[in-house]
C-alpha positions as a Python dict, from the first residue, in 0.01 Angstrom:
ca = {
    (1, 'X'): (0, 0, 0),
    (2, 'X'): (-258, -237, 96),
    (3, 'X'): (-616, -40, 229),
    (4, 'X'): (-652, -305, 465),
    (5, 'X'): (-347, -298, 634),
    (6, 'X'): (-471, -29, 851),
    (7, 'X'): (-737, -252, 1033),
    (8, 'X'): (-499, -502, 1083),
    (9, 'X'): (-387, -490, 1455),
    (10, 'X'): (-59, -569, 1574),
    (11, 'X'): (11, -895, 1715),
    (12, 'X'): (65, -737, 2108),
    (13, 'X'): (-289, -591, 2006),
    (14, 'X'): (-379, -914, 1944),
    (15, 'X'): (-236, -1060, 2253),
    (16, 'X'): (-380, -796, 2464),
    (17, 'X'): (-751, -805, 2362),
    (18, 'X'): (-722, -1181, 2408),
    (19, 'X'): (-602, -1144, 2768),
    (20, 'X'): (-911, -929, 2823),
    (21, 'X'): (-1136, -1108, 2692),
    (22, 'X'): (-1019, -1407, 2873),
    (23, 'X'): (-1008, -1179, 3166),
    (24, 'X'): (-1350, -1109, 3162),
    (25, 'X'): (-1524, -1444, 3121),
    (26, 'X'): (-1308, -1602, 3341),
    (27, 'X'): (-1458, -1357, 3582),
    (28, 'X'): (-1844, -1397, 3509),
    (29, 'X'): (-1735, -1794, 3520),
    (30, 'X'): (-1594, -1724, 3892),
    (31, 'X'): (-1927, -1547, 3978),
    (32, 'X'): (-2163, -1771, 3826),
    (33, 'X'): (-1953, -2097, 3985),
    (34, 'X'): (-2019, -1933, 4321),
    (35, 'X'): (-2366, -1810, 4329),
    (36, 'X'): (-2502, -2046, 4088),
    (37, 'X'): (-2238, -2356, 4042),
    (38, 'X'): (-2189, -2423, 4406),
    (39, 'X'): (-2559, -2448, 4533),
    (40, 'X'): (-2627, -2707, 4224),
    (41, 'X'): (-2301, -2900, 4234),
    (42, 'X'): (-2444, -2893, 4583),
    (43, 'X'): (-2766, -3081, 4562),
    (44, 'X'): (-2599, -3359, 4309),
    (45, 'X'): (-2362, -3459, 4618),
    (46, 'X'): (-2606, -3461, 4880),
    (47, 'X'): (-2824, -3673, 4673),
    (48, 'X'): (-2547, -3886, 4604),
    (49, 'X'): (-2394, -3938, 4930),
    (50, 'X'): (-2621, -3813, 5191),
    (51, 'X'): (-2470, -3834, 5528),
    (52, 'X'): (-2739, -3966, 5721),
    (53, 'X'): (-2709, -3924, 6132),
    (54, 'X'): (-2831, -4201, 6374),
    (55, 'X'): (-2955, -4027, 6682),
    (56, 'X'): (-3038, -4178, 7026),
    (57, 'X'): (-3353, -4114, 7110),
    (58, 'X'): (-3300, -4152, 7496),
    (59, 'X'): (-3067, -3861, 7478),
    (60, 'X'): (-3187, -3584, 7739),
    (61, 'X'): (-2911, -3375, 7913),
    (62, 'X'): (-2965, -3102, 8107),
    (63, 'X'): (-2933, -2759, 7911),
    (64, 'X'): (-2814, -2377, 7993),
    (65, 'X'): (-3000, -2172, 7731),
    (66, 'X'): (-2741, -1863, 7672),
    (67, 'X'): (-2847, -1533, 7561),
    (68, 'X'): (-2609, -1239, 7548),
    (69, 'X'): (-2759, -881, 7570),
    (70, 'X'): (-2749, -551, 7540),
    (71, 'X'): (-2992, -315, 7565),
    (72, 'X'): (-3266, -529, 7456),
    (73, 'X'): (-3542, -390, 7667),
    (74, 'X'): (-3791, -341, 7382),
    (75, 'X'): (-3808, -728, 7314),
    (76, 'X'): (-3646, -968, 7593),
    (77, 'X'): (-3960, -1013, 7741),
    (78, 'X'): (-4088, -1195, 7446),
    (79, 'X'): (-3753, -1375, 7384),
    (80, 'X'): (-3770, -1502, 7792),
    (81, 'X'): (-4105, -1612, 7748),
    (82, 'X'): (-4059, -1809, 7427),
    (83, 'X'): (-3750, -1956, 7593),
    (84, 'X'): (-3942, -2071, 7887),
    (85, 'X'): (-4209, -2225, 7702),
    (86, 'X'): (-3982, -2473, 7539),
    (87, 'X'): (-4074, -2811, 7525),
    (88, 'X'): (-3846, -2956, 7767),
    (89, 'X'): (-3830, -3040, 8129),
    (90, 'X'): (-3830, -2773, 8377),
    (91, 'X'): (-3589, -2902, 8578),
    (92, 'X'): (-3333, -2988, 8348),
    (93, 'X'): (-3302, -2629, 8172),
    (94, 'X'): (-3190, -2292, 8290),
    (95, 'X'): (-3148, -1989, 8111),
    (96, 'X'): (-2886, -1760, 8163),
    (97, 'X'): (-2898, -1416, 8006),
    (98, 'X'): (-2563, -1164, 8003),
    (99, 'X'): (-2582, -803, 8054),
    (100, 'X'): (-2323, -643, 7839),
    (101, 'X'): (-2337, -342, 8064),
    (102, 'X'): (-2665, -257, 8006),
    (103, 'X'): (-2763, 89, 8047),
    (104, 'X'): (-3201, 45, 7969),
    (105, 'X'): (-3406, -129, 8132),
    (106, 'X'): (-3295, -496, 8054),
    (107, 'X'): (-3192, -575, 8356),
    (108, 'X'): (-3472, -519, 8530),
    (109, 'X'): (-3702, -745, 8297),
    (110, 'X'): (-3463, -1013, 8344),
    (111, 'X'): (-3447, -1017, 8715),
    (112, 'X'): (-3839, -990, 8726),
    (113, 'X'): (-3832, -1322, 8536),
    (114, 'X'): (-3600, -1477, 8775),
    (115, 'X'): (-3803, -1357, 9063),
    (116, 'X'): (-4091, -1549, 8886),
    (117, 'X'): (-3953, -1855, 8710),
    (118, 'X'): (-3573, -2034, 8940),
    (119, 'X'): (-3459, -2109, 8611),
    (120, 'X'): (-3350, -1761, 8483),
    (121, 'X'): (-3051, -1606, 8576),
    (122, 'X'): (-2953, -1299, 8535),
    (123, 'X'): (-2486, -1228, 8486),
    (124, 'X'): (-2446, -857, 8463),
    (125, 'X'): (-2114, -679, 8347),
    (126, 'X'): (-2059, -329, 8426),
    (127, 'X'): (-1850, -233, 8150),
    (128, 'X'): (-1943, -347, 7788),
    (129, 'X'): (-1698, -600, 7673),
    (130, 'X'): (-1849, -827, 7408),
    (131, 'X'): (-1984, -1155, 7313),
    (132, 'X'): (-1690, -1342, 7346),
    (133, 'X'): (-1665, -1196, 7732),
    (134, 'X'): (-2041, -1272, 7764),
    (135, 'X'): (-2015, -1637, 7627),
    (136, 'X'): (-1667, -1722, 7836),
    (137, 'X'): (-1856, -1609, 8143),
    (138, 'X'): (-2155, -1822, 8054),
    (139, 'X'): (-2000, -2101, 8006),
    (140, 'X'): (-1832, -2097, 8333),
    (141, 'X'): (-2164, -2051, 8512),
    (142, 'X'): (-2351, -2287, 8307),
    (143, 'X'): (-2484, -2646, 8540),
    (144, 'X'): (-2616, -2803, 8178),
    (145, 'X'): (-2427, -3055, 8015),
    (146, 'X'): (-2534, -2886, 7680),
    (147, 'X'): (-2486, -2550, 7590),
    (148, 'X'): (-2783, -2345, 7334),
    (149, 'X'): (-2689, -2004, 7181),
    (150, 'X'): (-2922, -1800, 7121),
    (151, 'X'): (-2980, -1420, 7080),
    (152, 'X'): (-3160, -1178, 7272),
    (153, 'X'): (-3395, -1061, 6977),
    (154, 'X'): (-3549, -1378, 6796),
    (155, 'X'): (-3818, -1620, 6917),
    (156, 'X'): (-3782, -1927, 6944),
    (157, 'X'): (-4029, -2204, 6847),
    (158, 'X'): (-4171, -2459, 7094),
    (159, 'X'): (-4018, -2761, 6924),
    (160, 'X'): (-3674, -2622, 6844),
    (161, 'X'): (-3444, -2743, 7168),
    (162, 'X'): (-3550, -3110, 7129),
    (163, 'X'): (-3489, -3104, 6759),
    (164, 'X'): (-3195, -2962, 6820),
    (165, 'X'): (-3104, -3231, 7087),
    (166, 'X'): (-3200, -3493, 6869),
    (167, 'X'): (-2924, -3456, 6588),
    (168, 'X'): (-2709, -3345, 6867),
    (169, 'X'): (-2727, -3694, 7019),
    (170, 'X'): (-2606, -3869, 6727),
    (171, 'X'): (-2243, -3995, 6732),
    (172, 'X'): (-2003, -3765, 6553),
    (173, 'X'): (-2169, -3439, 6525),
    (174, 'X'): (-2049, -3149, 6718),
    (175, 'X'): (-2297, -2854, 6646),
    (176, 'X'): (-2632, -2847, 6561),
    (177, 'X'): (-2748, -2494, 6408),
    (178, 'X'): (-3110, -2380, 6390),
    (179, 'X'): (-3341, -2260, 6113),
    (180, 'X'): (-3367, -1875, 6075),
    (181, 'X'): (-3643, -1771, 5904),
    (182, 'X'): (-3659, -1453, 5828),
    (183, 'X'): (-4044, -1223, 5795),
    (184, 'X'): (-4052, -976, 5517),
    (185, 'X'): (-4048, -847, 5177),
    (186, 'X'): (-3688, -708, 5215),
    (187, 'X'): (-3419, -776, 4982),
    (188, 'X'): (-3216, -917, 5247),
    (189, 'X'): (-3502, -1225, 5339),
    (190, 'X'): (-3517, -1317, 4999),
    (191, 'X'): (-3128, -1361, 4997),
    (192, 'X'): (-3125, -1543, 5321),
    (193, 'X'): (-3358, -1805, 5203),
    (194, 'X'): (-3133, -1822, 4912),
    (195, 'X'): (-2822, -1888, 5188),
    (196, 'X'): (-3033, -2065, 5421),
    (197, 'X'): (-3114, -2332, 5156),
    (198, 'X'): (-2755, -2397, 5087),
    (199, 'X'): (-2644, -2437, 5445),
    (200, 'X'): (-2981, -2728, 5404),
    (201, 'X'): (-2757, -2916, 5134),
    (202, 'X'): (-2447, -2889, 5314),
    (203, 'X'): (-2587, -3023, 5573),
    (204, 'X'): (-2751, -3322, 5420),
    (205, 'X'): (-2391, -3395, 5271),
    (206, 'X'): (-2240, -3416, 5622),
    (207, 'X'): (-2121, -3065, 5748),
    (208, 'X'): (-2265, -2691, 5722),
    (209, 'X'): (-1982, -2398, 5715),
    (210, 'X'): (-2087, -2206, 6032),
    (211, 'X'): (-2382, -2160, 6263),
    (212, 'X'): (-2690, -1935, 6298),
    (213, 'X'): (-2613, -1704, 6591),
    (214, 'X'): (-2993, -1683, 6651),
    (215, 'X'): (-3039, -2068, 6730),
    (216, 'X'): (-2735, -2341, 6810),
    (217, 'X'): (-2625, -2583, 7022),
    (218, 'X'): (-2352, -2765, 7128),
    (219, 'X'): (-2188, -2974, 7434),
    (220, 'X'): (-2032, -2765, 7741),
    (221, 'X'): (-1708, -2965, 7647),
    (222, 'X'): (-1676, -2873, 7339),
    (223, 'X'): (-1643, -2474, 7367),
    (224, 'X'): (-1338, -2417, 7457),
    (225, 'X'): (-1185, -2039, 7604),
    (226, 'X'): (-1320, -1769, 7306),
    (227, 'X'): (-1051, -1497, 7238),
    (228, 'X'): (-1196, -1168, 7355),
    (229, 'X'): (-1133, -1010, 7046),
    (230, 'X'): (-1311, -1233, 6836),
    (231, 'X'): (-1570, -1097, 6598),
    (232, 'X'): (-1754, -1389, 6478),
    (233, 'X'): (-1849, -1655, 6718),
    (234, 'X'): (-2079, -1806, 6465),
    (235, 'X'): (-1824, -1880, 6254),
    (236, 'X'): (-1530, -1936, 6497),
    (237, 'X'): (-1700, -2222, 6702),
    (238, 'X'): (-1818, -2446, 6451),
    (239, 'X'): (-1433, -2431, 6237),
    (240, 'X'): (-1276, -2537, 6569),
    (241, 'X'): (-1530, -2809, 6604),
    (242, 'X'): (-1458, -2897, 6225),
    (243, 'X'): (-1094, -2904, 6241),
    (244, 'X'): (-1191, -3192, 6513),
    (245, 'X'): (-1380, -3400, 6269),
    (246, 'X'): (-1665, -3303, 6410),
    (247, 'X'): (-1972, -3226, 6192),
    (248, 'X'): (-2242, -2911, 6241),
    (249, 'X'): (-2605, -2990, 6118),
    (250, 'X'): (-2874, -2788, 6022),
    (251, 'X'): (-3187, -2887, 6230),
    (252, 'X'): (-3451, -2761, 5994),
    (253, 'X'): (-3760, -2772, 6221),
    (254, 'X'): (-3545, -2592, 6537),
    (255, 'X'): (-3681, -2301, 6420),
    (256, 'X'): (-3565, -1866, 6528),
    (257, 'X'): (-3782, -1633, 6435),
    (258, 'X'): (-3689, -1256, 6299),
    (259, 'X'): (-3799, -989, 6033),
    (260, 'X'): (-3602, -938, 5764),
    (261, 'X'): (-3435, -543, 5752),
    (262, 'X'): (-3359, -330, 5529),
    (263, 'X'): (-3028, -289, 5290),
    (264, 'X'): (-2882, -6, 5482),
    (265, 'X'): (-2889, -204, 5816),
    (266, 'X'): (-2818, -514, 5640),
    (267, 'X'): (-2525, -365, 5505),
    (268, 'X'): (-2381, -233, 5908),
    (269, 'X'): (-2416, -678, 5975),
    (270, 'X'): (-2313, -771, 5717),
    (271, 'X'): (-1972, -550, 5721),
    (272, 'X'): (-1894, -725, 6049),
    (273, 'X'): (-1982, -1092, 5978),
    (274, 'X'): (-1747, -1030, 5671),
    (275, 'X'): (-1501, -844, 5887),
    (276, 'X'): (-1483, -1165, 6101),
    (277, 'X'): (-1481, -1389, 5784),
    (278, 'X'): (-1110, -1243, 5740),
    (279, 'X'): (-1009, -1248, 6109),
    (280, 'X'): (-1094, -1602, 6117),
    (281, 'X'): (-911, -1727, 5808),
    (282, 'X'): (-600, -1453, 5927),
    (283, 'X'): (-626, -1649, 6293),
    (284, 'X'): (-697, -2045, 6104),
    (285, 'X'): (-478, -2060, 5770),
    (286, 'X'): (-522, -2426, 5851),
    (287, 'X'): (-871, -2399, 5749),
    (288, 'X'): (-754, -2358, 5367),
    (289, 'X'): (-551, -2658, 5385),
    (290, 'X'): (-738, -2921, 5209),
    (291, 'X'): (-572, -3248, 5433),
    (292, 'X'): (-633, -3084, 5751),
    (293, 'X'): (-1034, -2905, 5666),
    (294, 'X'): (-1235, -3207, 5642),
    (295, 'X'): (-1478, -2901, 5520),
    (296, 'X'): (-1215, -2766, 5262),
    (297, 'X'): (-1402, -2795, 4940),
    (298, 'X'): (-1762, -2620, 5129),
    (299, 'X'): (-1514, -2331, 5278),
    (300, 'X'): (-1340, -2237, 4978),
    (301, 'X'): (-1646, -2254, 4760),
    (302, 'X'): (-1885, -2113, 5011),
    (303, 'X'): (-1661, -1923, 5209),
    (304, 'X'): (-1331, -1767, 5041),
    (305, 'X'): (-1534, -1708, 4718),
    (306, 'X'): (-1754, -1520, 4829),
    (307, 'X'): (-1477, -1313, 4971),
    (308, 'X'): (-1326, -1314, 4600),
    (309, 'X'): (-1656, -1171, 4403),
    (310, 'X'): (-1640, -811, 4519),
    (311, 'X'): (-1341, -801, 4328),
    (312, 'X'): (-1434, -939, 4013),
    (313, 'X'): (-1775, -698, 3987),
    (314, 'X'): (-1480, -438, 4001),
    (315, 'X'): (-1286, -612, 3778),
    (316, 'X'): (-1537, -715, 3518),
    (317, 'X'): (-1693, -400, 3389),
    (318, 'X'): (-1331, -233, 3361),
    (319, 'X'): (-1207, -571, 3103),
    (320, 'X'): (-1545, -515, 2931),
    (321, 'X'): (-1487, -196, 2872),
    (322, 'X'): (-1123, -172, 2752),
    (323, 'X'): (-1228, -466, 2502),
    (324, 'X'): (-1495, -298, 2405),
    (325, 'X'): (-1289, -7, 2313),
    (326, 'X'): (-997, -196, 2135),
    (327, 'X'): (-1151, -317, 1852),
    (328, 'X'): (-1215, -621, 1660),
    (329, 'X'): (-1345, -837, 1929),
    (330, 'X'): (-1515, -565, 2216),
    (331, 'X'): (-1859, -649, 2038),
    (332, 'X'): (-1794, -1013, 2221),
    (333, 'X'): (-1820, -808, 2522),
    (334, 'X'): (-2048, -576, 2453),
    (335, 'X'): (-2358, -707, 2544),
    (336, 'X'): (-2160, -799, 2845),
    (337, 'X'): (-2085, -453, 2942),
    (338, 'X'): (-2429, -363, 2860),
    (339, 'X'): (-2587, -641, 3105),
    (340, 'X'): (-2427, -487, 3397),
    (341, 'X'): (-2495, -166, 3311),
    (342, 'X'): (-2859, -238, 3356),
    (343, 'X'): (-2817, -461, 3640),
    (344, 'X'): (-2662, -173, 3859),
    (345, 'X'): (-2933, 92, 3735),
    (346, 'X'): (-3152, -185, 3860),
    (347, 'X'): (-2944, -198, 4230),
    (348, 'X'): (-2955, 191, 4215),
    (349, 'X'): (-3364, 163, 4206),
    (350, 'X'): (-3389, -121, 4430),
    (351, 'X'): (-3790, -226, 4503),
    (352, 'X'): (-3942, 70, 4322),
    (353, 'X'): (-3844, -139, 3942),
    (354, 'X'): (-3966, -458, 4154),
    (355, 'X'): (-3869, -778, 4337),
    (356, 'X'): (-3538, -820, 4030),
    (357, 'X'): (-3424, -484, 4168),
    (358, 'X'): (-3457, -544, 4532),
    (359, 'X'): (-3250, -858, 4476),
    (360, 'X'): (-2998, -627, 4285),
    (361, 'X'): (-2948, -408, 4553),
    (362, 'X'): (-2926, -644, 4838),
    (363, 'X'): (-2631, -843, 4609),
    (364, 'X'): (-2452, -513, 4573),
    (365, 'X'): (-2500, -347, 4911),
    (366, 'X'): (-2378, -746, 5029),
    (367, 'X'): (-2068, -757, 4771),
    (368, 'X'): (-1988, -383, 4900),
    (369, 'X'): (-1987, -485, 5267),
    (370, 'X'): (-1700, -684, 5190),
    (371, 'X'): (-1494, -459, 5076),
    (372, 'X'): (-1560, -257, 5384),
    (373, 'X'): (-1541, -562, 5600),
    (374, 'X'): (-1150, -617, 5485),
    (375, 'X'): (-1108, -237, 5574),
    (376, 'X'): (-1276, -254, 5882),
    (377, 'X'): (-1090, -580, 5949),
    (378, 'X'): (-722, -476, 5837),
    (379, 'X'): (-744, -126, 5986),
    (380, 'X'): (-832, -246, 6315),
    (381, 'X'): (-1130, -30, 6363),
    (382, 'X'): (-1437, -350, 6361),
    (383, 'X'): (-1493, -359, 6722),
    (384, 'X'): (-1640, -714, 6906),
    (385, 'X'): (-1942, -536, 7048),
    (386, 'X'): (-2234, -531, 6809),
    (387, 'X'): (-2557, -371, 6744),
    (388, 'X'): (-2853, -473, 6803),
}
């Protein structure tokens, strides 16, 4: 008998270890093409073909500032008073705040305002509905000829309507988003300004994928009836308006101010912006469809991957193992194995191993609210209202 024939495997062996392997890098090829691939493929287009708008200059419409609330007593004082120091005419802006059925003492900071300054308004709902309620009622009420959504929590700089006005104006475009910038050392800033500058590149190729709830505008016109059930406004708006032909920028200097918070809170937000990710491409399939999505190749890659990667991190350390423990060629994935063994100890340590593990955590806490979003979101149980 030969004494090698013992370490020879079988060719199903064979077959099998191959498959995992393949498995496996075909995974950490998925991940890196989405968090790493993308954002550079990214900047090579833009550079390439920059869509450059051609804005009007003369453009100044009147303007109903739109801020849905609820119980936001703590810090809509600050938020009216930034809005009403905008640097626009008086008399062609009005803001118009929503009580979501309120039960602090909201209310009664907004009506002082309005008792003090014609332009504030004050809608009140007795029974909490939701956004989409709040924005639908807005809208109706609203004299402006452009519509600005904003939230009831971040300030808003000086500058920020008229630069969002001023891509607004140019032919074409649709939406204009602002520029969040988040305060903080949290996890969850640092991986904003990692999102925020690829929303900057897909803009300067001709189109972001959604809008910052903090900070957008758009034309009355264009915002049609919202579903009352609708999660994600941020994200619902600008697809409709994209399915239209019509672009959303990225205003860089209409800047929303906010802190950054932690993972655990990050992770309650982030469940339902993912939970509305799903509604949305449940409610638009046509949104995957590359001849009608003029924004197909940013959704998928921006979008639906990131949708995809919670998966694979489940998926990858299971292949690495079983090849690992088959033989001949685990040592391939060995090291493999080992690198994401140390990048979830990492995660599980967060800030106290330094800025690497805060980043850690905030990817896995933000690749675990997926997961939960799909539950939330195919269980029924994500509600509209939100926290705040």
């Amino acid at each position: 008998m030969d004494p090698g024939a013992d370490s020879l495997s079988s060719p199903e062996e064979d077959g099998a270890l191959s498959l995992t392997l393949w498995v496996a890098w075909a995974s950490v090829a998925f991940l890196a093409y989405t968090y790493f691939g993308y954002p550079a493929l990214l900047v090579l287009l833009a550079r390439r073909w920059p869509w450059r708008p051609e804005p009007d200059a003369r453009w100044e419409p009147t303007v109903s500032i739109c801020v849905a609330a609820y119980n936001c007593e703590p810090y809509i004082d600050a938020k009216l008073g930034s809005l009403a120091a905008l640097d626009y005419p008086a008399e062609k802006m009005e803001i118009l705040v929503y009580s979501d059925g309120c039960t602090d003492g909201t209310d009664g900071v907004v009506s002082g305002w309005s008792e003090r300054d014609a332009r504030v308004r004050l809608l009140r709902c007795e029974v909490r509905k939701g956004k989409p309620t709040g924005l639908n009622r807005m809208r109706e009420e609203a004299l402006g000829e452009v519509l600005v959504i904003t939230d009831a929590r971040q300030l808003v700089d000086r500058g920020s309507l008229r630069a969002l006005l001023r891509l607004l104006s140019a032919p074409g475009v649709g939406c204009v988003t602002g520029n969040l910038v988040l305060e903080g050392a949290a996890g969850s800033g640092m991986y904003w300004r990692y999102e925020n500058w690829i929303r900057k590149q897909e803009s300067r190729l001709g189109s972001v994928t959604g809008m910052t709830g903090p900070l957008s505008a758009l034309r009355k016109i264009d915002l049609g009836l919202l579903p009352t059930d609708l999660i994600l406004d941020d994200l619902w708006i600008p697809m409709q308006l994209r399915l239209r032909r019509l672009r959303v920028l990225l205003a860089e200097d209409a800047i929303a101010r906010d802190r950054a918070f932690s993972d655990e809170r990050e992770f309650s937000r982030k469940v339902r912006t993912l939970a509305g990710n799903y509604q949305l491409f449940w409610w638009m399939p046509r949104l995957l469809l590359p001849v009608v999505n003029p924004s197909w190749f940013e959704t998928i890659s921006h979008k639906v991957a990131r949708l995809i990667c919670p998966w694979l991190l489940v998926t990858l350390p299971v292949v690495c193992v079983l090849g690992t423990a088959t033989g001949q060629p685990g040592h391939r994935v060995g090291a493999l194995l080992g690198a994401q063994i140390a990048f979830y100890v990492a995660a599980l340590f967060g800030s106290r191993v330094g800025r690497a593990g805060s980043l850690a955590r905030t990817f896995v806490v933000l690749n675990a609210a997926a997961v939960a979003g799909l539950w939330r979101f195919i269980t029924g149980t994500q509600r509209v209202t939100w926290k705040t």
